[in-house]
C-alpha positions in Angstrom: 18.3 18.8 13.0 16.4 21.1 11.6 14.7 21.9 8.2 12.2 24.1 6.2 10.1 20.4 5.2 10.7 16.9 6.2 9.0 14.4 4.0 8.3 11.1 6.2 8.1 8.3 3.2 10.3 7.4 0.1 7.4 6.5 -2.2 6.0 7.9 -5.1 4.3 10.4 -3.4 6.7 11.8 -0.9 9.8 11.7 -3.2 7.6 13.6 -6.1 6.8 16.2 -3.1 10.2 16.5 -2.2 11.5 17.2 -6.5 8.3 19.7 -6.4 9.3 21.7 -3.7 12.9 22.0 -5.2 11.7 22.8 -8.1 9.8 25.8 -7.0 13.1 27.0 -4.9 14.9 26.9 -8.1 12.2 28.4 -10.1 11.6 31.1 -7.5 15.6 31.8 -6.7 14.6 30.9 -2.7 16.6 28.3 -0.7 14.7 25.2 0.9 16.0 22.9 3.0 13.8 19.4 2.3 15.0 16.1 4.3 13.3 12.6 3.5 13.3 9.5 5.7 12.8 6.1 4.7 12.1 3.3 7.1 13.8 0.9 4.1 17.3 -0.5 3.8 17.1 2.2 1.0 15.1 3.8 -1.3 12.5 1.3 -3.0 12.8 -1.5 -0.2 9.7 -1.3 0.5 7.8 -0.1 -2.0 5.6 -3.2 -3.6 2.5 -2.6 -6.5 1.9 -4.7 -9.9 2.6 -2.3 -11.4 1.3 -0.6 -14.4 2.3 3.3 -14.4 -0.1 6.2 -16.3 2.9 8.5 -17.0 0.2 11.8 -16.3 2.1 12.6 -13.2 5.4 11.8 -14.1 4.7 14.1 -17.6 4.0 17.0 -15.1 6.8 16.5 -12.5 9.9 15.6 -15.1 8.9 16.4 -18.5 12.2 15.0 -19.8 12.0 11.8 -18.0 12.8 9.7 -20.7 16.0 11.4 -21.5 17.1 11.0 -17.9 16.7 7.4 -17.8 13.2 6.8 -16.0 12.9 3.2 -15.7 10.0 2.6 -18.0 11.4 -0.2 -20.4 7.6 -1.9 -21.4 4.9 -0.1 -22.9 1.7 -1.9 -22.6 0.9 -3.8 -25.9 -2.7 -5.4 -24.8 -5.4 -6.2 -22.3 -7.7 -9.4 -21.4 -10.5 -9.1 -18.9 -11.1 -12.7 -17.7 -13.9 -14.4 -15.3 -13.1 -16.9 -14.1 -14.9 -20.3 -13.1 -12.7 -23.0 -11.1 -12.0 -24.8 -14.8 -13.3 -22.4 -17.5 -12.2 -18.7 -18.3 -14.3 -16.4 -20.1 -13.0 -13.2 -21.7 -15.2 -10.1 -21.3 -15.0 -6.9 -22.3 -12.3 -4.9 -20.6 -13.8 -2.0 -18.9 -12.5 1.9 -20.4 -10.6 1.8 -16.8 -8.6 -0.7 -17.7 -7.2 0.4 -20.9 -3.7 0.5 -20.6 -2.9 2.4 -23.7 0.3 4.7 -23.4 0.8 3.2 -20.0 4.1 1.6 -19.0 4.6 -2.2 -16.8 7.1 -1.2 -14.5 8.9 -2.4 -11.2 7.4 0.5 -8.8 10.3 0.1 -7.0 12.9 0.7 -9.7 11.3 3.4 -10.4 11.1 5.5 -7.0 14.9 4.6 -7.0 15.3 6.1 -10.1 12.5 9.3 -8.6 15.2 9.5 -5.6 18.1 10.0 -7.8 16.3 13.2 -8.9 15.3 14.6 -5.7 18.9 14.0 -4.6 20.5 16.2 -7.8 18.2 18.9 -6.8 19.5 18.7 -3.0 17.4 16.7 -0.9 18.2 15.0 1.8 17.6 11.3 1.7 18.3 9.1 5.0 17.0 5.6 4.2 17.2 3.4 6.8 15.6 6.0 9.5 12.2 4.8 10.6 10.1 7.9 11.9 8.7 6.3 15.2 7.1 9.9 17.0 5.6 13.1 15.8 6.6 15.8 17.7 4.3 18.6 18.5 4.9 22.3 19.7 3.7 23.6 22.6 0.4 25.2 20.8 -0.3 21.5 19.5 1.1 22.1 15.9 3.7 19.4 14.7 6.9 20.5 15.0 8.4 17.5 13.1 9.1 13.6 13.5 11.7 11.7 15.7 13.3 8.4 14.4 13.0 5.6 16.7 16.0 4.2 19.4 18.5 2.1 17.4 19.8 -1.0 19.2 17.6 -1.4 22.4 17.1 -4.4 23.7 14.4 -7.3 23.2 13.3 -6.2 26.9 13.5 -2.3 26.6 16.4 -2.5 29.2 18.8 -1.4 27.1 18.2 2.1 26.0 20.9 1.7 22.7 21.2 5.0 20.6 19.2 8.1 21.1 16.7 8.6 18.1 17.1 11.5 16.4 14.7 14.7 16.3 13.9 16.2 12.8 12.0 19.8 13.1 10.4 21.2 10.3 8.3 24.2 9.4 6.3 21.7 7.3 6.5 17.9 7.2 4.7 15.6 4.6 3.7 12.4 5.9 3.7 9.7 2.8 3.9 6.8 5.1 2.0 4.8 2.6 -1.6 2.5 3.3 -2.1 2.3 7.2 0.8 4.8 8.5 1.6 4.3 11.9 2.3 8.2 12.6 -0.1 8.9 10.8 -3.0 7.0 13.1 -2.0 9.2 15.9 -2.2 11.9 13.6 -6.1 10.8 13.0 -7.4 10.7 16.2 -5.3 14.0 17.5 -6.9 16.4 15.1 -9.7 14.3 14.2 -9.7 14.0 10.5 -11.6 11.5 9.7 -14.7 13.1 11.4 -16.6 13.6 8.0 -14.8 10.7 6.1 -16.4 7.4 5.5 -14.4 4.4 6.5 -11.6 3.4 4.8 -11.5 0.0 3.6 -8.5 -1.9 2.4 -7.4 -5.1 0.5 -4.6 -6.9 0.6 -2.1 -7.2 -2.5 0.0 -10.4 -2.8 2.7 -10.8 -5.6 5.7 -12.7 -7.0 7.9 -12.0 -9.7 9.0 -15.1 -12.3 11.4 -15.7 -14.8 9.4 -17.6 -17.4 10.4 -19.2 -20.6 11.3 -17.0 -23.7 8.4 -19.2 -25.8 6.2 -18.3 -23.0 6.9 -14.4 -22.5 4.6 -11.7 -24.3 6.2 -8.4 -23.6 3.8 -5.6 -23.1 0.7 -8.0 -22.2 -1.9 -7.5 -19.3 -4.6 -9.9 -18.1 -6.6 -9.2 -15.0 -9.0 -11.7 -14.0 -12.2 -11.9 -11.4 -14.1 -14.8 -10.2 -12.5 -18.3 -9.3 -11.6 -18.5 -6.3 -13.3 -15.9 -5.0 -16.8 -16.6 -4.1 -19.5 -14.1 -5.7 -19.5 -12.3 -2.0 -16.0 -12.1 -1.6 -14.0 -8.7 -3.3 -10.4 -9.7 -4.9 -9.0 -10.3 -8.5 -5.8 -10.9 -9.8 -2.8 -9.2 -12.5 -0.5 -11.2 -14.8 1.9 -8.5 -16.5 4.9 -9.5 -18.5 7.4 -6.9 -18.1 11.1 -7.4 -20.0 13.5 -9.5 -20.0 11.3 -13.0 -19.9 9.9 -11.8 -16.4 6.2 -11.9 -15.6 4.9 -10.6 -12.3 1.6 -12.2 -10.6 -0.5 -10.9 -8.2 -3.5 -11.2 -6.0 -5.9 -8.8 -4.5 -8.3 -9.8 -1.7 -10.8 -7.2 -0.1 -10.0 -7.4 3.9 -14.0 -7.0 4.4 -14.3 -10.6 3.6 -16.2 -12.3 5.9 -15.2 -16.2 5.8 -12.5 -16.3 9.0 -11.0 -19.5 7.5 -10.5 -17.7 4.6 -6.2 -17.2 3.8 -5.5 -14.0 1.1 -2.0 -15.9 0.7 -3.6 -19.5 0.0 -6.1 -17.9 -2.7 -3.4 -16.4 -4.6 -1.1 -19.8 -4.7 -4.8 -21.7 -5.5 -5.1 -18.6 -8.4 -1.7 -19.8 -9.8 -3.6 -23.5 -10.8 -6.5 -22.7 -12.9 -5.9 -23.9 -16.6 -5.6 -20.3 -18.1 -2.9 -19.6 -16.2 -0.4 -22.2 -15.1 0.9 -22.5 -18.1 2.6 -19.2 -18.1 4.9 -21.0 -15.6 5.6 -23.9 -16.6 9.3 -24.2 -16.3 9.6 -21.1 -14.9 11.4 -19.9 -12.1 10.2 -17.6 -8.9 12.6 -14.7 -8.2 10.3 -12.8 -5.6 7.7 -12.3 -3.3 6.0 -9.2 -1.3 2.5 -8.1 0.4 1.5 -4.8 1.4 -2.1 -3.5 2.4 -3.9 -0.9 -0.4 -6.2 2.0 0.8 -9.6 1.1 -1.2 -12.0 3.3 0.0 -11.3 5.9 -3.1 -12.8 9.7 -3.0 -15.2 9.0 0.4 -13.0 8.1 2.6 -10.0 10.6 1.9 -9.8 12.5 5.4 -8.9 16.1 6.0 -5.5 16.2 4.6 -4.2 19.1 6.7 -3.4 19.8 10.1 -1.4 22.5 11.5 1.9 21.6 11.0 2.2 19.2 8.4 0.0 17.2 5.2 -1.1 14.2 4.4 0.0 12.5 0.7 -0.5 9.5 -1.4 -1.3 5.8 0.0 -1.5 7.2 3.9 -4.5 9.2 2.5 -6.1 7.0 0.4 -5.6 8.3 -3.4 -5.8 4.4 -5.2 -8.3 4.2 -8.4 -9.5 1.4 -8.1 -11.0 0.6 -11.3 -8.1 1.5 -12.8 -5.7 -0.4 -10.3 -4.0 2.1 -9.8 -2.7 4.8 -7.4 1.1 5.7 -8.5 0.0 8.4 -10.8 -2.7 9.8 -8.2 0.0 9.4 -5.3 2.4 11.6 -7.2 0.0 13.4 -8.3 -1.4 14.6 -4.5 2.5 15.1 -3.1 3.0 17.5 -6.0 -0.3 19.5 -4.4 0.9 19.4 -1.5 4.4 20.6 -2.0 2.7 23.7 -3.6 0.7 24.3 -1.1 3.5 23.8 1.6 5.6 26.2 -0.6 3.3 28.6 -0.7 2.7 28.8 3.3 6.8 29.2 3.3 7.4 32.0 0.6 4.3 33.6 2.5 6.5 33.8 5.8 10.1 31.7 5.7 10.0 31.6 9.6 6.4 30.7 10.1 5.8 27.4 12.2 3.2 25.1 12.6 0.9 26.9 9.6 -1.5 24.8 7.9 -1.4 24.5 4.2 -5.1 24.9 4.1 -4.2 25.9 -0.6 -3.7 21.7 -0.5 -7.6 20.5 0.1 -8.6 23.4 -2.4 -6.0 22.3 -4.9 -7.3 19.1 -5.1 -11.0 19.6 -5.3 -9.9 21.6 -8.8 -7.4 19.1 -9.9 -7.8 16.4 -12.3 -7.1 13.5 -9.6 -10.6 15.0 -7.8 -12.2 14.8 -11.0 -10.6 11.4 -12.0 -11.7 9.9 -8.1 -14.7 11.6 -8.5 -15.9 9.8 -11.3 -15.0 5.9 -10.4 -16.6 6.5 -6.9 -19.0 4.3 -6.5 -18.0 1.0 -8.1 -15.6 -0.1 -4.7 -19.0 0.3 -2.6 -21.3 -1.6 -5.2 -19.2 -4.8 -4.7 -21.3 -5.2 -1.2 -24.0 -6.6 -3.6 -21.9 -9.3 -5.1 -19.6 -9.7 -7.9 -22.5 -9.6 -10.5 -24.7 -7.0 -9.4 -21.4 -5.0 -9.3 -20.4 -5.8 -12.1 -23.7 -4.5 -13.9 -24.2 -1.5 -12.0 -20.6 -0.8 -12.4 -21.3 -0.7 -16.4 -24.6 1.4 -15.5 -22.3 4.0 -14.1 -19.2 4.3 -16.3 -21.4 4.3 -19.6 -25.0 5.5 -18.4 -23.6 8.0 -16.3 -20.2 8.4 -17.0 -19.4 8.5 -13.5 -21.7 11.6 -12.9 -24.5 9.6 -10.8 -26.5 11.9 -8.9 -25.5 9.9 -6.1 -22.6 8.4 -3.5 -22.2 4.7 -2.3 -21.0 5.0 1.1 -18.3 2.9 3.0 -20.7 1.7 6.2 -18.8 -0.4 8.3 -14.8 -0.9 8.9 -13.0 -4.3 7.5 -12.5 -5.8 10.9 -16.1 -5.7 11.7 -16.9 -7.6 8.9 -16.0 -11.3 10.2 -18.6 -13.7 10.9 -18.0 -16.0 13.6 -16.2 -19.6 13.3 -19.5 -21.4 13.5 -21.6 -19.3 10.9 -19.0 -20.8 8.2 -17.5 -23.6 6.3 -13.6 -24.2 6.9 -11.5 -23.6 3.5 -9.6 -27.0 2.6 -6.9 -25.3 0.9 -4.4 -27.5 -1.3 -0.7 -28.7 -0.1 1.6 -26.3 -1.7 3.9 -28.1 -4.4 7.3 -26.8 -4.4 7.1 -25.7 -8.1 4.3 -23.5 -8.7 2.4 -22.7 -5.4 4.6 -22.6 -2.2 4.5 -22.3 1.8 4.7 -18.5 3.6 7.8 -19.1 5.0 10.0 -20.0 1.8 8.3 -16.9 0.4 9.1 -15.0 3.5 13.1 -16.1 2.8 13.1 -14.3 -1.3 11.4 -11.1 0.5 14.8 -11.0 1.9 12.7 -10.1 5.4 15.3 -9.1 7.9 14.8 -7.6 11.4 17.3 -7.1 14.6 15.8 -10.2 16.4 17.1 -8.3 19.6 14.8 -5.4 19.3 11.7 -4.5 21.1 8.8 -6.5 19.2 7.2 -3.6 16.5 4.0 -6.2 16.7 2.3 -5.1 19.9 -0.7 -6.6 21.8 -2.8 -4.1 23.4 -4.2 -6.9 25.9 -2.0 -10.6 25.8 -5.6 -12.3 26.8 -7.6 -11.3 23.4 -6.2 -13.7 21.0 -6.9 -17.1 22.9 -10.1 -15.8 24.7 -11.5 -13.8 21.9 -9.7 -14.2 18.5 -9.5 -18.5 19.0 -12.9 -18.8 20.8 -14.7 -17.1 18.4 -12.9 -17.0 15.4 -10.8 -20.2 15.1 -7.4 -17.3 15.3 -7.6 -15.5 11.5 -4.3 -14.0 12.3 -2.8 -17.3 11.4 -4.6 -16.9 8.1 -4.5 -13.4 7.1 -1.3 -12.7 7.7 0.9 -13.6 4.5 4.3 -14.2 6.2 3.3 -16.5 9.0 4.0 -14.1 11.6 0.9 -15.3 13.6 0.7 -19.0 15.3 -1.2 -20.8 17.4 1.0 -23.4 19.4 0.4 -25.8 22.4 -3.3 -26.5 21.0 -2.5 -30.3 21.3 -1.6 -29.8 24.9 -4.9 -27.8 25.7 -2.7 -24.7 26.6 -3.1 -22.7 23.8 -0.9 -19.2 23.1 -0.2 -16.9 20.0 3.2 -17.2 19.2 4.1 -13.5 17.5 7.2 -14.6 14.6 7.9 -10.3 14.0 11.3 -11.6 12.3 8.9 -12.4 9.4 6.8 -9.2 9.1 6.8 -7.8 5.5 5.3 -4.7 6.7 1.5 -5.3 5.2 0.1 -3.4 7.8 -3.0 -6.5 7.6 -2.8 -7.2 10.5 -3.5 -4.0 12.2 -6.3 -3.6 9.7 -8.4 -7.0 10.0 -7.6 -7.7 13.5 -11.2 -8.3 14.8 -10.9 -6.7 18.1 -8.3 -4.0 17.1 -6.0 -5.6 19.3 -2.5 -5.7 17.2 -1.0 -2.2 16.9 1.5 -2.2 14.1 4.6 0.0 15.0 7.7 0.5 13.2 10.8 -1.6 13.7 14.1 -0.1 14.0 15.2 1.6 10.3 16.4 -0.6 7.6 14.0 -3.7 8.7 11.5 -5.5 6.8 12.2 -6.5 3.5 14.6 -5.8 1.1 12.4 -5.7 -2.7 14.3 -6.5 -5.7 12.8 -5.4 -8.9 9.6 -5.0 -7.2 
C-alpha cells in the first residue's frame, strides 16, 4: 500500500500530524494521502498520562474544539504543592510551572479518541490494531516506509501465519511514543543521537477511582515530593479529581535510581498510605490501572529529528516538560512542525522520495516549545544533587534567571548504568498489600485489561538467556522482578538451587521499563502482534 505520509503512532502527536497535514491539503487545494497505524486495540488503548492538558496546541490545531465536542469536561480550579515526610505533609509554594490555570484534567486517552475522530473527517486513514514491526529502507538507504508485523505465527516461529503488510510512503512520522522500538533502529542507523545527551526516563504508575461524592473536589490538583522517596531518589506523585466523583493517582519514579531492591510499583501503593492522602479513598472504589515509561531528559537530549525519509515526533523524541508535567501540548505541538515541514518537502516535488524535511529542526529552534524547553532545562539534571539542593537551585533558576542561565546541566550517564550492586545496599521491606487500598501487580494487571495471543512469538526477547541468573541475580539480587510493574519478570526454582527467569509477556503493559533499566541492556522490547497490550479505559 502505498501513500504520500504514513504516521506510525495514534497519540497526541502523530494524530495532530496527521489533522495538520490535511489541513494544509485543504487549505492549499492539493490531495494527500496520510495513513496512521496504531499498535492498540484502537485508538487511545494505549495511551496512559495523569493528565492535565495546556490547551496551547489544541488552540492552534482546532480552534473550534469546543464546539466539536473535545473531551475537556474539568477546568482546573486549584493547586497544592506538598512535601512530604512518612507522617507529616507540608504545603509549599507551588512553583509558576505548576500553575494549572486555564488548563483542563482530562483522560489523555479520551481525548486522542476524540483527536482521531478529526483526522478521520478530514480523510485519514486510521488502522488500529496494526503494530509497525520493520522500517523499510530504499535502496539509497532512505526509509521507504514501515511493515506491520506477521499476524498469527506460532509461539515457536514455525508457523509463518499471515504476511505483514508493507506501507510506503514519501514521508513517514514516527510518534511511537517514549522508547520506540523502530525508532531505536532508527538511532543507531543514522546516528542521531551523536550530539544528544542521554536520555533519561521515569516510570509513571496510575489508577483511576471512583471516590465518594463528600470526598470529590472537581477541578483540584495536588502533586506531592518526598516520602517515600529518599532525598537521592527522583519521583513524585499527582492526585487530580476529574468529573463525575473520579480521582486519578499516580506515581513517578526516576529509572536512574540506584537502590536495586527498590519497586516503582510498591512506592506508589506505599504513597497511597500516608495520612494526607488515604483519606481520598476511603470507600472508594479502583476502576483502573496503567504504566508507561516518560522521556525526561527535556531540551538536551532531543536527537536529530530528521533522517532521509521520515521525522521524528512527540514522546519518541523526548518533548516532556518536566516541571510542568507535561508533554501533551509539546507532543502536539512538535507533530504539527513536522507535518509542515513534511508538507513542504511534498508541495516542493509530489513524487520526491526519501527527502529529508531538514524546515522541521529549524521550525522548532523558532518555536515557542524551543523557547518553552529551553527555559526549564536545567532543573531534571539538578536532581543529581538531591531533592533539596534541587529544589533550591531550581527556585535560583526559574526566578533569578528566569530560565536564562548562562549555562546547561548535562545528562552524564544512561539510567541502567546507574544501579549499585546488591551488597552496597539495604533491601526495601515493602508492606503486604491490603485488598482495599494498595493491591498486588497481577490484580492490577487484570483492570489493565492486558491481553496478548499467548501463541505468538514472545515480543520480550533475551539477547543472551545466561545474563539474568549469572549477571542480573548474582549481582543485583534480579531488579527485573522489581521494576517491572506487571510482574512479567520472575525468578523461580530459587528453593531448589536451580534458579531461571521465568518471562510472563501475557502481562506486559507496554512500559518499555524494562528495555530501559535493564542493567546489562539485555531485554529488547519488540512489539507484539497488533491489538495487544492493554486495553485503557478512561485513561
Amino acid at each position: 500500500m502505498e501513500y504520500d505520509v504514513v504516521v506510525v503512532g495514534g497519540g497526541p502527536s502523530g494524530l495532530s500530524a496527521a489533522i495538520r497535514l490535511k489541513q494544509l491539503a485543504a487549505e492549499k487545494g492539493q490531495e494527500i494521502s496520510v495513513c496512521l497505524l496504531e499498535k492498540g486495540s484502537e485508538i487511545g488503548a494505549h495511551i496512559l498520562s495523569g493528565a492535565v492538558l495546556e490547551p496551547r496546541t489544541l488552540n492552534e490545531l482546532i480552534p473550534d474544539w469546543k464546539e466539536k465536542g473535545a473531551p475537556l469536561n474539568t477546568p482546573a480550579k486549584s493547586d497544592r504543592f506538598l512535601y512530604l515526610t512518612e507522617t507529616e505533609s507540608i504545603q509549599l509554594p507551588t512553583p509558576p510551572q505548576m500553575n494549572n490555570h486555564g488548563n483542563y484534567i482530562i483522560s489523555l486517552g479520551n481525548f486522542c479518541r476524540w483527536l482521531g475522530q478529526q483526522a478521520e473527517e478530514l480523510g485519514v486513514e486510521i488502522y488500529p490494531g496494526f503494530a509497525a514491526a520493520e522500517v523499510l529502507y530504499h535502496a539509497d538507504g532512505s526509509v521507504k516506509g514501515v511493515a506491520t508485523g506477521n499476524v498469527g505465527t506460532g509461539k515457536t516461529g514455525e508457523e509463518e501465519g499471515e504476511p505483514g503488510i508493507e506501507l510506503w510512503a514519501k514521508q513517514t512520522v514516527f510518534a511511537e511514543g517514549c522508547r520506540g522500538s523502530l525508532t531505536k533502529g532508527l538511532f543507531e542507523r543514522f546516528n542521531l543521537r551523536a550530539e544528544a545527551d542521554p536520555q533519561t526516563y521515569g516510570i509513571g504508575i496510575k489508577e483511576l477511582w471512583e471516590v465518594k461524592p463528600e470526598l470529590h473536589e472537581e477541578g483540584k490538583i495536588t502533586h506531592t515530593a518526598g516520602w517515600p522517596m529518599d532525598q537521592s531518589t527522583y519521583g513524585g506523585s499527582f492526585l487530580y479529581h476529574l468529573e463525575n466523583n473520579q480521582v486519578v493517582v499516580g506515581f513517578v519514579v526516576g529509572l536512574d535510581y540506584q537502590n536495586p531492591y527498590l519497586s516503582p510499583y510498591e512506592e506508589f501503593q506505599r504513597f497511597k498510605t500516608h495520612p494526607a492522602i488515604k483519606g481520598v479513598f476511603e470507600g472508594g472504589r479502583r476502576l483502573s490501572y496503567g504504566a508507561r515509561a516518560i522521556s525526561e531528559g527535556g531540551l538536551q537530549s532531543i536527537p536529530k529529528l530528521t533522517f532521509a525519509g521520515g521525522v521524528l515526533v512527540g514522546d519518541t523524541a523526548g518533548f516532556l516538560n518536566v516541571p510542568k508535567i507535561k508533554g501533551t501540548h509539546t507532543a502536539m505541538k512538535s507533530g504539527m512542525l513536522a507535518a509542515e515541514a513534511v508538507f513542504g518537502v511534498l508541495a516542493a516535488n509530489s513524487e520526491a522520495q526519501g527527502a529529508e524535511a531538514v524546515a522541521y529542526t529549524q521550525a522548532f529552534k523558532q518555536s515557542w516549545l524551543h523557547d518553552e524547553l529551553h527555559s526549564v532545562r536545567n532543573i531534571r539534571p539538578s536532581f543529581r544533587w538531591g531533592l533539596w539542593p534541587a529544589m533550591i537551585y531550581s527556585a535560583i533558576d526559574t526566578y533569578l534567571f528566569r530560565g536564562k542561565a548562562p549555562w546547561t546541566l548535562r545528562h552524564q550517564h544512561h539510567d541502567h548504568e546507574c544501579l549499585k550492586r546488591k551488597d552496597e545496599c539495604s533491601p526495601i521491606s515493602y508492606p503486604k498489600p491490603d485488598g482495599v487500598l494498595t493491591f498486588d501487580r497481577l490484580s492490577s494487571v487484570f483492570i489493565s485489561n492486558t491481553n496478548h495471543s499467548e501463541d505468538q512469538p514472545p515480543h520480550l526477547k533475551l539477547k543472551d538467556a545466561s545474563v539474568p541468573i549469572r549477571i542480573n541475580l548474582a549481582q543485583y539480587d534480579a531488579p527485573e522482578q522489581r521494576y517491572c510493574p506487571a510482574g512479567v519478570y520472575e525468578i523461580v526454582g530459587r528453593e531448589e538451587g536451580k534458579p531461571q527467569l521465568q518471562i510472563n509477556a501475557q502481562n506486559c503493559v507496554h512500559c518499555k521499563t524494562c528495555d530501559i533499566k535493564d542493567p546489562t541492556q539485555n531485554i529488547n522490547w519488540a512489539t507484539p502482534e497488533g491489538g495487544g497490550g492493554p486495553n485503557y479505559p478512561n485513561m
